[in-house]
N, C-alpha and C positions, 0 to 999 in steps of 0.2 A: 710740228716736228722740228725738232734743235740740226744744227748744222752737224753731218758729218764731215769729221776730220781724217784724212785721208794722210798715210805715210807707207812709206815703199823703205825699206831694212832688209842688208844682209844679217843673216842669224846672228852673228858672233854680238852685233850691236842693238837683239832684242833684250829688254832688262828680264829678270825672272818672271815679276809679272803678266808683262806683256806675253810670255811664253807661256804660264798658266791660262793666261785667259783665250788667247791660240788654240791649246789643245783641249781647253774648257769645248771651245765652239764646236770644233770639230769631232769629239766625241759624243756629243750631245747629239747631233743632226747624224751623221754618219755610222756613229756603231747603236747609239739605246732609239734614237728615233725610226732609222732604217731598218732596225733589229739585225744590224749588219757584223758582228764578232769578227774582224780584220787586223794586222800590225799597222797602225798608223803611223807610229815612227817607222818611218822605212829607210832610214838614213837619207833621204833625197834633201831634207831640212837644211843640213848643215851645206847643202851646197847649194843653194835655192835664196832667192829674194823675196821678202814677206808684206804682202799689200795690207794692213788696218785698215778700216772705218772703224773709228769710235763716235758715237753720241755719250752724251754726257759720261765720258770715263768709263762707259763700258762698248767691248768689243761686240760690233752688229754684223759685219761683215768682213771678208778675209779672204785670201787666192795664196797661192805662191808660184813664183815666176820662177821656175825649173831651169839651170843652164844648159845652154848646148850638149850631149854627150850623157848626161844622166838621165834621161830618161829614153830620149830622143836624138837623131843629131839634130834636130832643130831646137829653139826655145819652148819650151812647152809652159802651160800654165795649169795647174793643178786644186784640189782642195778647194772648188770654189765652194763659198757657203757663207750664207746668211741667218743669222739669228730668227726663231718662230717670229719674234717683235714683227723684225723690221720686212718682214714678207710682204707683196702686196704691196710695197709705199716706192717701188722704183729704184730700192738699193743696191738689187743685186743689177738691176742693169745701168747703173753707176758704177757698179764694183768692176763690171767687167772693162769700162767704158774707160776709167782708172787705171787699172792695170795695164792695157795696152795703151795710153799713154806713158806709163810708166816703161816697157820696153822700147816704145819708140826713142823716148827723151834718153835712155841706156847705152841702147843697142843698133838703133840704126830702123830703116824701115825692113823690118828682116823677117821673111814667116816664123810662122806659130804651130805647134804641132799639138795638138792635145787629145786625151781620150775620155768620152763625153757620157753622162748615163742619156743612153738611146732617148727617154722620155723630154730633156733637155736637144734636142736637135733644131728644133726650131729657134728656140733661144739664142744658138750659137749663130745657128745663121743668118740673125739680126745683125750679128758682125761679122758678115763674109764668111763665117765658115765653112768649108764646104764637105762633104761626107767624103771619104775615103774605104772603100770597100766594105765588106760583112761585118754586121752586128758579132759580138761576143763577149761569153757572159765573164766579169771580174767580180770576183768575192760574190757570186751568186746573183750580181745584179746587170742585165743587158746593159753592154755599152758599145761605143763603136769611136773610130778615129774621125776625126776630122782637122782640115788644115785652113789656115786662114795663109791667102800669100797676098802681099803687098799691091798696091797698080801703082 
């Protein structure tokens, strides 16, 4: 397996590409794989920072780091998702691994507020996440809140 390349961008500084291949990923896994029909662009994009892994020139993996007040008042992180490829080879748990260093090196050591599909709860809680109150279903699919705060 080739090195992924890892970059952290606010939108205005993704090129077109980089934005096709963004919402390449993300509708692929999310609306035809989950059979999930949702607005994906929900405007949070334009105010959000954009985590990449590329292998060779193509997009494997990907988050966006949500700012305070748009979704959350905390930082939230969003859209996490990995390519079928790259499943199974430890990318998404780099991707996450990634990204929160990416708001630490930003933003300070500051919580995280995100909202999780239920079946991913363990996942998060490999990095401190912790569950926040009742499951509930978004776009058909159970999820629930969880927070990660700093020590």
């Amino acid at each position: 397996m080739n090195e992924i390349i890892w970059q952290c961008k606010p939108f205005k500084e993704l090129t077109n590409e980089e934005l096709y291949q963004i919402f390449r990923l993300r509708i692929s896994v999310f609306v035809v794989e989950q059979n999930c029909p949702y607005q994906d662009a929900d405007g949070k994009d334009l105010k959000s920072l954009h985590v990449t892994g590329k292998q060779n020139g193509e997009l494997i993996a990907y988050t966006r780091i949500v700012l305070p007040g748009v979704s959350y008042k905390e930082i939230s992180i969003g859209r996490v998702v990995t390519s079928t490829e790259a499943r199974r080879t430890g990318a998404g748990k780099i991707l996450m691994k990634k990204t929160m260093e990416f708001i630490k090196k930003e933003f300070g050591n500051v919580p995280i507020r995100i909202g999780a599909q239920l079946y991913l709860q363990k996942f998060y809680e490999s990095f401190s996440f912790v569950r926040q109150g009742d499951e509930y279903l978004e776009d058909g699919i159970p999820h629930i809140i969880m927070l990660f705060v700093p020590r």
